[in-house]
N, C-alpha and C positions, 0 to 999 in steps of 0.2 A: 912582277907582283910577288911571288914565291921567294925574288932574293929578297925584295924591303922588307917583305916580315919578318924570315928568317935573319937579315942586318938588325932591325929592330929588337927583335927577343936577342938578340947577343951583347945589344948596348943596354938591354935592363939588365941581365944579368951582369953586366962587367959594372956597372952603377950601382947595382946591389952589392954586391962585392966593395967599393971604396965606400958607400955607405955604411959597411959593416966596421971596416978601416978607421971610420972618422973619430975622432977624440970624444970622450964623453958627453961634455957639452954642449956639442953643436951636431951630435949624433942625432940626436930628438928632430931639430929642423931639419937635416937632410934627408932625414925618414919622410916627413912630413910631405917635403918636397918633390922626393921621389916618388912618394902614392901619390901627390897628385899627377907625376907626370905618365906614369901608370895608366891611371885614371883617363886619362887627354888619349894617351895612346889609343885605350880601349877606343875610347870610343869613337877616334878617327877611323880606324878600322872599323867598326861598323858602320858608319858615315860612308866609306868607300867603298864596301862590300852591298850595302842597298843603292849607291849610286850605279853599281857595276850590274845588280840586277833589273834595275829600271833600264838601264841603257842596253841590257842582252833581251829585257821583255819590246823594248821601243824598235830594236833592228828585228828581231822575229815578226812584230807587226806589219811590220814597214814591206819584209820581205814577202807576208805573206798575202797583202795588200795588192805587191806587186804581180803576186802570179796570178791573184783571181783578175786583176783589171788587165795582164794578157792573156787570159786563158779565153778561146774563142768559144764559144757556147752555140750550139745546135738547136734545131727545134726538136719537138720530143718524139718519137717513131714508135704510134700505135701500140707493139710488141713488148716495148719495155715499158709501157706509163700504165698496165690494168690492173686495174686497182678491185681489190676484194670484197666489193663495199654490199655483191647481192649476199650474201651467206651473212651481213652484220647486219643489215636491213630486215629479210627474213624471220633472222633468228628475233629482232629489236619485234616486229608486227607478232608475233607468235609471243613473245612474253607482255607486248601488253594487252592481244586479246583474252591472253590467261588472269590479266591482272583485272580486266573489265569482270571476266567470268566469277572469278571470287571475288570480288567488289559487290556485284549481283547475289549471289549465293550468301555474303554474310547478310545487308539488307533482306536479301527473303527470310534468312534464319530469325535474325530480331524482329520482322513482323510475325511472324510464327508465334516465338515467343511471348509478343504486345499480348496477341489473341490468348493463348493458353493462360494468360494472366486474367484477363479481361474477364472469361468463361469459367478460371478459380471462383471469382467473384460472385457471378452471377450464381454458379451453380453452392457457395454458402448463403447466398442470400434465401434460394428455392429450399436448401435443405432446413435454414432457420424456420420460413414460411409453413414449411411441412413440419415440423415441430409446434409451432405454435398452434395450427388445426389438429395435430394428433393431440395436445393437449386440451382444446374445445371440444375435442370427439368423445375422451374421456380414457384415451391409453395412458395405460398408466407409465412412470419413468423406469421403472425398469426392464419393457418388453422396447423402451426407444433405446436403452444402454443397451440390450440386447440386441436389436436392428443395427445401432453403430458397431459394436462388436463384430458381427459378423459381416458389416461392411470390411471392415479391417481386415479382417482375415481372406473375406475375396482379394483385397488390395496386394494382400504378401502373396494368395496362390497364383494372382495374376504376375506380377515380379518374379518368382519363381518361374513360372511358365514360358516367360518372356526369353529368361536368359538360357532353360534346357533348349530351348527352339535354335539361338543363336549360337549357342556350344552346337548342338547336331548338326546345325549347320556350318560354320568354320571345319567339324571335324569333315565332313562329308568333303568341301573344297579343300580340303589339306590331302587329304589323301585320292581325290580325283584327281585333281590336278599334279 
């Protein structure tokens, strides 16, 4: 294999060489001649070089074909076949009763929410209602701008309140814990 190549690349080069030789004339055609036989070379050489590989993939096959159909196989012994399948089991039942638990948990959240929407409603319909009898009573509208007012300001002392509560408390678990 190694000598045809190396024979091969020394008859292009000894052809390149009397193609350089040739007379003006007929220099063009031998050139011509020459890449193509170049050309032919190439690519018998790869022709050869992928039959060489098909035929070294086909006897590896063949070979290894050979040793699984005599290689005498066992039955399997206990010791070596246990398989780790409780800790993937386990761990699988524990993430999806996590996944039922917040599945649960969002559903409760958005009926939560349904409700506290539902009860905005209702309680602006009561407060329109009371508005409209404080107006047949004969209060006047600016002790109601006054009543809303000071709704308001309960609203923010209660927000405020809310959050000293939960500051005192995180501080309290930060530093107990």
């Amino acid at each position: 294999e190694a000598v045809v190549s190396t024979q091969s690349t020394g008859d292009c080069e000894r052809l390149d060489i009397l193609v350089r030789k040739e007379p003006a004339h007929r220099r063009h055609n031998s050139k011509y001649r020459y890449d193509q036989l170049i050309h032919e070379s190439r690519a018998l050489n790869t022709a050869l070089q992928t039959y060489r590989n098909k035929h070294s993939a086909q006897e590896r096959e063949r070979s290894e074909r050979e040793e699984l159909l005599g290689k005498q196989f066992t039955a399997n012994d206990n010791s070596h076949t246990i398989l780790a399948l409780d800790a993937a089991l386990s761990f699988n039942d524990k993430v999806s009763h996590s996944n039922r638990g917040i599945d649960r948990m969002l559903d409760t959240g958005a009926q939560a929410l349904k409700q506290l929407r539902e009860q905005r409603g209702t309680l602006k319909a009561i407060k329109n209602r009371m508005a409209g009898i404080a107006n047949t009573l004969g209060l006047s509208t600016t002790v109601m701008k006054l009543v809303e007012r000071r709704s308001a300001h309960d609203q923010y002392l209660f927000y405020i309140g809310c959050c000293v509560t939960l500051l005192i408390m995180f501080l309290l678990l930060y530093y107990v814990l």
